[in-house]
C-alpha positions as CSV (number, residue, x, y, z in Angstrom):
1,X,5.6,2.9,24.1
2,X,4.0,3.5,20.8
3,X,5.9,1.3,19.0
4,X,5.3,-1.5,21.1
5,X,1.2,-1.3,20.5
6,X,1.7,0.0,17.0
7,X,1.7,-4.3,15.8
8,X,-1.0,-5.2,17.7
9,X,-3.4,-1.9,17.0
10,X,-3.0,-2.9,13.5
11,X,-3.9,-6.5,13.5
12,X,-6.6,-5.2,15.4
13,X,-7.6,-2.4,12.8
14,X,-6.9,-5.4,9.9
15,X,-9.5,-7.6,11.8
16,X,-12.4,-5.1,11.9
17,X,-11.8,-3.7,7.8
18,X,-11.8,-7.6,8.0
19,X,-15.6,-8.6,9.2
20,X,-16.5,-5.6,7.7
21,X,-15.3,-5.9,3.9
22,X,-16.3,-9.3,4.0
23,X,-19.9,-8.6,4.2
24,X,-18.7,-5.8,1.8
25,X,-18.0,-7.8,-1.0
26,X,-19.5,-5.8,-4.3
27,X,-22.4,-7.7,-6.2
28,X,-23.1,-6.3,-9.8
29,X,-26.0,-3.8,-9.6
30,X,-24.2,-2.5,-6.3
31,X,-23.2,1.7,-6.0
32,X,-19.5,2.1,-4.1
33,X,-18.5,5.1,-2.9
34,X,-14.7,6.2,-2.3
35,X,-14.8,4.9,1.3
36,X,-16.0,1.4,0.7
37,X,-13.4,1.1,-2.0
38,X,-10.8,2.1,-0.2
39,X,-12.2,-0.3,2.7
40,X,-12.2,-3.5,0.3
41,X,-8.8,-2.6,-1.0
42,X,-7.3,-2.5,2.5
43,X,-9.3,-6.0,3.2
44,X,-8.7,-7.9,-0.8
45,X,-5.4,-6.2,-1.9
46,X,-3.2,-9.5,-2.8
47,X,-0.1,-7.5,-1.9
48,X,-1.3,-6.1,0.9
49,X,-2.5,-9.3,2.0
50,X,0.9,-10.9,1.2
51,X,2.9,-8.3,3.4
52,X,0.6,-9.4,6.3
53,X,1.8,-12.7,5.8
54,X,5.1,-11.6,5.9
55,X,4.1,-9.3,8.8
56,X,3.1,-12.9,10.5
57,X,6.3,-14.5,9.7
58,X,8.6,-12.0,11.5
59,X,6.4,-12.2,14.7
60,X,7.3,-16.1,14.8
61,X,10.6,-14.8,14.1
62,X,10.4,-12.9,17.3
63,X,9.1,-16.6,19.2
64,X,12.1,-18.8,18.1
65,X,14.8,-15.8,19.1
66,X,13.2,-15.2,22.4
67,X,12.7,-19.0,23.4
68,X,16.8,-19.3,21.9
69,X,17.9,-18.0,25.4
70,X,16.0,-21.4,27.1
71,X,17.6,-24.4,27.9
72,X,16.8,-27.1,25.2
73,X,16.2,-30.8,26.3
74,X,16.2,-34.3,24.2
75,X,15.1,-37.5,25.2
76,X,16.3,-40.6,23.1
77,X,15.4,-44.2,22.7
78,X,18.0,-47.4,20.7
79,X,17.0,-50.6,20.6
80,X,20.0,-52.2,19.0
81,X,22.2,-56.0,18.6
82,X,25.2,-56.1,20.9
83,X,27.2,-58.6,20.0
84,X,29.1,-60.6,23.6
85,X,30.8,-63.5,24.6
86,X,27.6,-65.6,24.4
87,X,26.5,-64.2,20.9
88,X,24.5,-61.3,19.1
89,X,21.6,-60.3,21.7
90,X,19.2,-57.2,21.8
91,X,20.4,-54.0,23.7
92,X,18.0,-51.2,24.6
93,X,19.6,-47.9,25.1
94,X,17.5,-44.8,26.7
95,X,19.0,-41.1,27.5
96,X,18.1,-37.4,28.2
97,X,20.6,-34.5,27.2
98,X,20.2,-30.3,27.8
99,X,22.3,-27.6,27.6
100,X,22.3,-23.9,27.7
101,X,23.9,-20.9,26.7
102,X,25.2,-19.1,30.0
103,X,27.0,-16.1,28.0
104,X,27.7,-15.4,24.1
105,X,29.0,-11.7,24.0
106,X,24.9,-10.2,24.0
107,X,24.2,-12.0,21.1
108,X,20.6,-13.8,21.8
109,X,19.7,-10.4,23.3
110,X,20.9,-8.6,20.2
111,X,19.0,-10.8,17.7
112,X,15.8,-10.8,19.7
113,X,15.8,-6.6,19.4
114,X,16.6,-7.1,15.7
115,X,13.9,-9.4,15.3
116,X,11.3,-7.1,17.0
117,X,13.0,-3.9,14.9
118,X,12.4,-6.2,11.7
119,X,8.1,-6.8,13.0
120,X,7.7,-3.5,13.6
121,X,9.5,-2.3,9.7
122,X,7.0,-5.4,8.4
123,X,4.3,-3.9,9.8
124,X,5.3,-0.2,7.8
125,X,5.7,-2.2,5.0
126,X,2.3,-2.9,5.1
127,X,1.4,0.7,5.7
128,X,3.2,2.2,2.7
129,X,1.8,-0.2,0.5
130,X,-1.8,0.9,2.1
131,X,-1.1,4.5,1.3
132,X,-0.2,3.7,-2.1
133,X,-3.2,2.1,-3.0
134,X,-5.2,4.5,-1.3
135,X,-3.8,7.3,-3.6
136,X,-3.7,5.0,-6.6
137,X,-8.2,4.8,-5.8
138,X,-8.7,8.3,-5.5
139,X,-6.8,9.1,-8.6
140,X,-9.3,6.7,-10.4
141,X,-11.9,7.5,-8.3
142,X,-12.0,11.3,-9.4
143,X,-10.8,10.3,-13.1
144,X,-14.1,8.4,-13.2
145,X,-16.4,11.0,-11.5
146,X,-14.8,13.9,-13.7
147,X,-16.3,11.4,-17.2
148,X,-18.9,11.3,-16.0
149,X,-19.8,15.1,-15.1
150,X,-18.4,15.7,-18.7
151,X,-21.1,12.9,-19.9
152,X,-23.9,15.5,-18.3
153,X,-22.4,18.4,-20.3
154,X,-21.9,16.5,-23.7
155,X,-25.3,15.6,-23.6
156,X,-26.7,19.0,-22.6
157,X,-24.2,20.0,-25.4
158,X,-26.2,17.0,-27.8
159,X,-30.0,18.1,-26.7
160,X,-28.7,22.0,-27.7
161,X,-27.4,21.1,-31.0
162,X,-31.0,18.3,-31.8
163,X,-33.0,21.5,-31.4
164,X,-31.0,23.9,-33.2
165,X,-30.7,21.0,-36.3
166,X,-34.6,20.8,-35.6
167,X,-35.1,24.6,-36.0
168,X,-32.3,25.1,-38.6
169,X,-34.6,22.4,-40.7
170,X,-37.7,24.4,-40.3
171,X,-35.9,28.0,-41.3
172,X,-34.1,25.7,-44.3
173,X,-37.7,24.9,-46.0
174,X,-38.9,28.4,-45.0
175,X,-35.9,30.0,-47.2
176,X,-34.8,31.8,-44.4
177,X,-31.6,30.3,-44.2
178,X,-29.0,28.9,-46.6
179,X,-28.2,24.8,-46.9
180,X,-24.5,25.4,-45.9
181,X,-25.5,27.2,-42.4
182,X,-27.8,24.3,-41.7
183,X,-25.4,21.7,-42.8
184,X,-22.4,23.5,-40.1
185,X,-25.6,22.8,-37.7
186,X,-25.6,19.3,-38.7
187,X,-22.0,19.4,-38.4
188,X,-22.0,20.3,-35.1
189,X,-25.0,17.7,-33.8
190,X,-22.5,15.0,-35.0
191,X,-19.6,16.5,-33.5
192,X,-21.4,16.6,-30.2
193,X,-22.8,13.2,-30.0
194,X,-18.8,12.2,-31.3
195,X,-17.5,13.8,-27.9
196,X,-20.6,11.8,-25.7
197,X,-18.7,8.8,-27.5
198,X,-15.9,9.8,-26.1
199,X,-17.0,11.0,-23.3
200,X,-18.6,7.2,-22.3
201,X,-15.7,5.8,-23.7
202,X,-13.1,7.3,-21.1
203,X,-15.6,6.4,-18.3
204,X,-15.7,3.0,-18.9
205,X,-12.0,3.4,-19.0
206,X,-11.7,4.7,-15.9
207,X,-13.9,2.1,-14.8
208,X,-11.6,-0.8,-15.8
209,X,-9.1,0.5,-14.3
210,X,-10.3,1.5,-10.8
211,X,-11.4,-2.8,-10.7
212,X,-8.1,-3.2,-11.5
213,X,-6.8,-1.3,-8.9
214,X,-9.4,-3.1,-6.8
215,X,-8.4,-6.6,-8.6
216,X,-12.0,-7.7,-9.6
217,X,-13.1,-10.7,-11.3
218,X,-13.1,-10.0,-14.7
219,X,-17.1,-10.3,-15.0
220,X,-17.8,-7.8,-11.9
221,X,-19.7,-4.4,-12.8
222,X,-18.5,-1.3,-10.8
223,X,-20.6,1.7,-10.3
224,X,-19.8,4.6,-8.3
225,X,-21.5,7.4,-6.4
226,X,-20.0,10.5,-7.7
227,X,-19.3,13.4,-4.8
228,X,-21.6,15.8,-4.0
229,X,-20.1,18.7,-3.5
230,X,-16.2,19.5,-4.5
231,X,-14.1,21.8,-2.4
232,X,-11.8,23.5,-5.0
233,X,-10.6,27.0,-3.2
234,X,-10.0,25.9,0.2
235,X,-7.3,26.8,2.1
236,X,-3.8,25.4,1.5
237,X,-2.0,24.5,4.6
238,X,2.0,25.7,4.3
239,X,4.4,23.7,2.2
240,X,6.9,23.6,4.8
241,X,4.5,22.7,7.4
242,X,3.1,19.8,5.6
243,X,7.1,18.4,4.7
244,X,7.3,18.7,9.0
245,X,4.3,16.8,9.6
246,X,5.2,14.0,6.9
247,X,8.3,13.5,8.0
248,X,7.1,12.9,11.5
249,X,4.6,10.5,10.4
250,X,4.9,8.8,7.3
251,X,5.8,5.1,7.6
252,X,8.5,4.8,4.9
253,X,10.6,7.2,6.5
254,X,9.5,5.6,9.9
255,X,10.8,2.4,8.1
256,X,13.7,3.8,6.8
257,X,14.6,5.1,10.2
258,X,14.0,1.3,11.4
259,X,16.6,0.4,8.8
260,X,19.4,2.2,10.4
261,X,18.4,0.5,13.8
262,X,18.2,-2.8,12.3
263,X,21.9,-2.5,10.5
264,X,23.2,-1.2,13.9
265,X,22.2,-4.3,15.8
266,X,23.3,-7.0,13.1
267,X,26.7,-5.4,13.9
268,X,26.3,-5.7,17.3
269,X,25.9,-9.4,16.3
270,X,28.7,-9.7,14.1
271,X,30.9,-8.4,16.8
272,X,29.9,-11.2,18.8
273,X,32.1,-13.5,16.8
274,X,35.2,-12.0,18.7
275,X,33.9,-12.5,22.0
276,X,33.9,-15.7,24.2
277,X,30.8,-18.2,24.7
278,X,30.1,-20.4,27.9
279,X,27.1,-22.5,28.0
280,X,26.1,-25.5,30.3
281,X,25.4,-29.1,29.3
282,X,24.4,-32.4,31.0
283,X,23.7,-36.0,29.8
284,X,22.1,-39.0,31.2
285,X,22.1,-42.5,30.1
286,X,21.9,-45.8,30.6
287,X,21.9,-49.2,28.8
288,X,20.6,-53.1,28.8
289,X,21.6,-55.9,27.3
290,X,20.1,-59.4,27.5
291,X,23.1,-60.8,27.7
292,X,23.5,-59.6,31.1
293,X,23.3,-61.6,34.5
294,X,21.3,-59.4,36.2
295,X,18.0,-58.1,36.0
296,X,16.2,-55.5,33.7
297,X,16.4,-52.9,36.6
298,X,19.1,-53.4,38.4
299,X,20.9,-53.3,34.6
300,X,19.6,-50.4,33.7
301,X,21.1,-48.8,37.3
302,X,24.4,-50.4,37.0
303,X,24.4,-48.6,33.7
304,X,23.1,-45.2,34.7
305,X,25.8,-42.4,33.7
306,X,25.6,-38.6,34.4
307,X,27.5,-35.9,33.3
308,X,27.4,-32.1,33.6
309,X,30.0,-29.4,32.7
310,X,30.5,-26.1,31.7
311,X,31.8,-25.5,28.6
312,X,34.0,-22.5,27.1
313,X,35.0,-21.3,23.5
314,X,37.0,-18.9,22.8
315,X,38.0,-17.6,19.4
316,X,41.3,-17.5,18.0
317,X,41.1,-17.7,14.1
318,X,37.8,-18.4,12.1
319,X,39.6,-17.5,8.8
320,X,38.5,-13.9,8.6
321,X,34.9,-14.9,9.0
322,X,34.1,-12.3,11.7
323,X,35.8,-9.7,10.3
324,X,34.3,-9.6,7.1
325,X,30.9,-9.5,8.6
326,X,31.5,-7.0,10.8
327,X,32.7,-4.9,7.3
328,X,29.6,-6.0,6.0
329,X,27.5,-4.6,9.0
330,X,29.2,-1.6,8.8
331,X,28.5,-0.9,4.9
332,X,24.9,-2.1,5.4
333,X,24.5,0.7,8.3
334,X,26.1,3.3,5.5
335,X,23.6,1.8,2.8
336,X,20.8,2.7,5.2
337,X,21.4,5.9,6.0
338,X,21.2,6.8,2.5
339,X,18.0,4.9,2.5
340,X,17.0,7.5,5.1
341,X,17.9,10.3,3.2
342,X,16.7,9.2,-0.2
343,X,13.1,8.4,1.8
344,X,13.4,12.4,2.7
345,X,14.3,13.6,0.0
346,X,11.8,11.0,-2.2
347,X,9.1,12.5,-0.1
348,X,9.9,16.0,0.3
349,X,9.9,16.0,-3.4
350,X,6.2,14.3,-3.7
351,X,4.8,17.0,-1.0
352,X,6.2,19.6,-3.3
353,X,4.9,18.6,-6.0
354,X,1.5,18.0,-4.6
355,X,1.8,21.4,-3.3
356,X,2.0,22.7,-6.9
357,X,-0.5,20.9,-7.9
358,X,-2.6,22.5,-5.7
359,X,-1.5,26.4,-5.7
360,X,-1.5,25.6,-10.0
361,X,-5.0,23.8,-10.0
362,X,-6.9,26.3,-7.9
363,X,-5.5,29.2,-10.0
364,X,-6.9,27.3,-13.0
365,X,-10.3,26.9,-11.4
366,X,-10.4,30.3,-10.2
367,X,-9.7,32.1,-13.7
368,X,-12.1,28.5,-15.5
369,X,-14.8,29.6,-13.5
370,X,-14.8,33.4,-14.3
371,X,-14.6,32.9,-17.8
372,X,-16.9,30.1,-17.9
373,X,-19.5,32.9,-16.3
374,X,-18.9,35.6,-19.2
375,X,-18.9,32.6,-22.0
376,X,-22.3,31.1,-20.9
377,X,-24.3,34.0,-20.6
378,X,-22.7,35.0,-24.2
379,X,-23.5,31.5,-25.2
380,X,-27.0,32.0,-23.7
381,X,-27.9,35.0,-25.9
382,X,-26.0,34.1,-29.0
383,X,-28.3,30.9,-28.5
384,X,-31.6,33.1,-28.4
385,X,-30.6,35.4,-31.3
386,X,-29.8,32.6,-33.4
387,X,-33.4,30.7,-32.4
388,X,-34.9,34.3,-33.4
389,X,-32.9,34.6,-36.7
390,X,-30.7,37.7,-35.9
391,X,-27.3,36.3,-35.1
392,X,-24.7,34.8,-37.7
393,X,-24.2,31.4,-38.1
394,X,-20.4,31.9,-37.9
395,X,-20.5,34.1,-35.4
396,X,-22.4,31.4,-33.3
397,X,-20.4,28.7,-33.8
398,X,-17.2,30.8,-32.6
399,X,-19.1,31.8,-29.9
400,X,-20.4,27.7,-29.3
401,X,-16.4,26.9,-28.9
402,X,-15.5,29.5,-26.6
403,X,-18.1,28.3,-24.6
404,X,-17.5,24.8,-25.4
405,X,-13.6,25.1,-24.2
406,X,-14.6,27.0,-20.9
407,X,-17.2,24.5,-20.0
408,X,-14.0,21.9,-19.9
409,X,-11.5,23.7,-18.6
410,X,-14.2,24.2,-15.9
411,X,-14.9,20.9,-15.3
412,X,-10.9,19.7,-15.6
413,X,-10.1,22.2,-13.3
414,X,-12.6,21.6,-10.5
415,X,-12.0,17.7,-10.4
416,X,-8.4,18.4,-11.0
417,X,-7.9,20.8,-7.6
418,X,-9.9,18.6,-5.8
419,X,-8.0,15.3,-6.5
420,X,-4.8,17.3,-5.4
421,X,-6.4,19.0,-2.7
422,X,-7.0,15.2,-1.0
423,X,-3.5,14.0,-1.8
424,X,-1.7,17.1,-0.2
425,X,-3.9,17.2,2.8
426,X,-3.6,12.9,2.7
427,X,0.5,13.7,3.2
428,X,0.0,15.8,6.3
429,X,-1.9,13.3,7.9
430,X,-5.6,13.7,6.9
431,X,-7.7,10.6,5.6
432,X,-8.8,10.4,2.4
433,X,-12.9,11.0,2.6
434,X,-16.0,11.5,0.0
């Protein structure tokens, strides 16, 4: 039953991201957040867009192989010069033929269930490539958030350094200090404002190419509201769990499943070759000639002919047609079982993965975090020693770096775990949110 409202809930679902992207449409100057990208991707994606169409064209697939099982009917119409005993005079001829198939092995029947197997695998299609995108935004999404949380840092990083070049001046034409420690000051200060650079640099980066996931006109700004909270230690649902529920859901093994359906039927078909057909056929016509010595009416009853009959074909020898597409049904059903299993194993692989992304990333934030508390506070009073003039400038810049490198293995870490976070928990089935 599911199946049969799955095509129709998402035409439905297509129409409302639909309405709603439209008046959704981003204007330079306007802030997205991850939900209404992922909305106007769903809505604006060419590809997407284009599998929809093809989505459309095997529903009118499904039409002409239903209405294939009607009887067809054909009216025709000749005006002609028949040529008599009196000379060339004008001949109308008017008619009406139909015929239908009364049995062809299953065959009509067979290709309308192939034809509704091969709707519903269009519609997947356009699933899969949904769920691609989707993970292809929040990648950038978070790449772009995580420049520009390292932006804030760099420039706390830059105002530090101005006002220890600033004091490191002031010491320098007191005496108090020698020209080298206030030139590794300097050193640093331009170091600093190097990595903001950078730092503004990969962001724009990012930028460019979340509107080119998004496809963009060229000319269209992109801002973004970065998260407000990150959830980087929470609990991990089981590996084998998550494979279970993927497996049970996901549409490309749905699809691939479809696959095997869809082979199994077209042999059906082929098999069909070696059966017998019967179908019904009738024809009525009639003629008129000028030439004639009766009237137009009366003509056109003399001439009135009718036939009906049942006809029957059986097959003896179609040069090995048959046969070789039922051998080519049958290798297409063994190509899509490994389909199948290469969709399992494809995905089983990705889950894993994502899995150890996870378990990795967390670890990382755990142990980033701990020694990002210990560095900053050293930080913090090699910082007010130095502004007092009791700590070494050496042993302040060591100090600066080790604070420096936990500060972005912090940062790395926390967007890092989150980012995997949503794609594990996106394979077992939960929506990718803020």
């Amino acid at each position: 039953m599911q199946k049969k409202i799955f095509i129709p809930l998402l035409y439905f679902f297509a129409f409302c991201f639909s309405s709603k992207a439209q008046s959704q449409v981003p204007q330079n100057g306007d802030v997205w957040d991850l939900q209404k990208c992922l909305a106007y991707a769903t809505v604006n994606n060419i590809t997407i867009n284009s599998l929809r169409l093809s989505q459309q064209t095997s529903e009118q697939d499904v039409v002409l192989s239903k209405a294939a099982k009607y009887p067809n009917l054909y009216a025709t119409a000749s005006q002609s010069l028949a040529h008599t005993t009196t000379g060339w005079s004008p001949a109308s001829g008017y008619g009406i033929s139909s015929d239908v198939m009364l049995f062809n092995g299953g065959y009509y029947n067979n290709d309308i269930k192939q034809k509704q197997l091969s709707l519903q695998s269009a519609g997947l299609d356009v699933a899969i490539q949904e769920n691609d995108i989707t993970l292809q935004i929040t990648e950038a999404y978070y790449n772009i958030a995580l420049a520009q949380e390292n932006i804030v840092y760099v420039k706390d990083l830059v105002a530090t350094s101005e006002a220890q070049v600033k004091q490191g001046q002031q010491r320098f034409a007191a005496g108090s200090i020698a020209q080298k420690d206030l030139l590794q000051l300097q050193a640093v200060l331009a170091n600093d404002e190097y990595n903001l650079v950078t730092a503004q640099n990969a962001e724009q980066q990012y930028l460019l190419t979340l509107k080119q996931i998004l496809q963009l006109p060229t000319g269209q700004s992109l801002q973004i509201t970065t998260p407000d909270t990150l959830s980087a230690t929470a609990s991990v649902t089981p590996l084998a769990d998550v494979q279970q529920t993927a497996l049970a859901s996901r549409p490309e093994i749905t699809n691939a499943d479809l696959g095997i359906q869809i082979a199994d039927v077209n042999l059906a078909k082929a098999r069909v070759g070696l059966k017998p057909t019967i179908s019904l056929g009738g024809i009525m016509n009639t003629n008129y000639a000028n030439s004639s010595n009766y009237t137009y009416t009366k003509t056109l009853n003399n001439n009135f002919y009718q036939q009906v009959g049942v006809s029957l074909s059986i097959p003896i020898f179609d040069r090995k047609v048959t046969q070789t597409n039922v051998a080519k049904a049958k290798i297409n059903i063994a190509q899509a079982n490994l389909n199948l299993n290469n969709a399992k194993i494809t995905l089983m692989q990705q889950i894993e993965q994502a899995y150890l992304n996870v378990i990795n990333t967390q670890s990382q934030y755990r142990a980033a975090e701990e020694q990002l508390r210990y560095t900053q506070e050293a930080f913090r009073i090699a910082n007010e020693q130095l502004r007092i003039g009791s700590y070494n400038i050496v042993d302040f810049l060591q100090q600066r770096n080790l604070y420096v490198q936990a500060l972005q293995a912090y940062v790395q870490s926390k967007y890092s775990t989150a980012l995997y976070s949503k794609i594990y928990n996106f394979y077992n089935g939960t929506p990718v949110t803020q």
